[in-house]
Structure formats: C-alpha cells, structure tokens
C-alpha positions, 0 to 999 in steps of 0.5 A: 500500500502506498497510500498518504493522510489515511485514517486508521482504526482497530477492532478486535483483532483488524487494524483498518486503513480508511481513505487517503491518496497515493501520491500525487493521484487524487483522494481515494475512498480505499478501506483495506484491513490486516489481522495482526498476525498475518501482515497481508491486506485486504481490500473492502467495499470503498467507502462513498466519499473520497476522503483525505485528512479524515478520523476514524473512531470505534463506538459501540463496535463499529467504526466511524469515519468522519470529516476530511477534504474531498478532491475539490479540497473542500471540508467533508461534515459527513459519516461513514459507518 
C-alpha cells in the first residue's frame, strides 16, 4: 500500500486503513484491513466519499469515519459507518 493522510482504526483483532491518496493521484475512498498476525491486506467495499485528512473512531463496535477534504479540497461534515 502506498497510500498518504489515511485514517486508521482497530477492532478486535483488524487494524483498518480508511481513505487517503497515493501520491500525487487524487483522494481515494480505499478501506483495506490486516489481522495482526498475518501482515497481508485486504481490500473492502470503498467507502462513498473520497476522503483525505479524515478520523476514524470505534463506538459501540463499529467504526466511524468522519470529516476530511474531498478532491475539490473542500471540508467533508459527513459519516461513514
């Protein structure tokens, strides 16, 4: 993965990587996951919205993403779950 400004979060035993850019190419919607121990990635349904600069947070076990710039490098106020 050669992804910038992601966001990342963990849930039981995944470590998740939401958004971010790869190089110079525009923003992307990406969300991959790894288990610790296996130290290989997996890419999961894209998010809606392409996201730089974004949090993620875990909440009641679910993960939420939020804010960042979209690829006009406008703020994002919406919620991804």
């Amino acid at each position: 993965m050669h992804e910038k400004v992601q966001s990342l979060a963990s849930k039981k035993n995944k470590f998740y990587v939401f958004g971010g850019r790869e190089c110079s190419r525009s923003r992307e919607c990406w969300v991959y996951y790894t288990y610790y121990e296996s130290n290989t990635w997996e890419h999961l349904p894209s998010m809606e919205e392409s996201r730089e600069y974004c949090w993620a947070a875990l909440l009641d076990d679910k993960i939420y993403v939020t804010g960042g710039m979209d690829p006009g490098c406008h703020p994002l106020t919406s919620v991804e779950i």
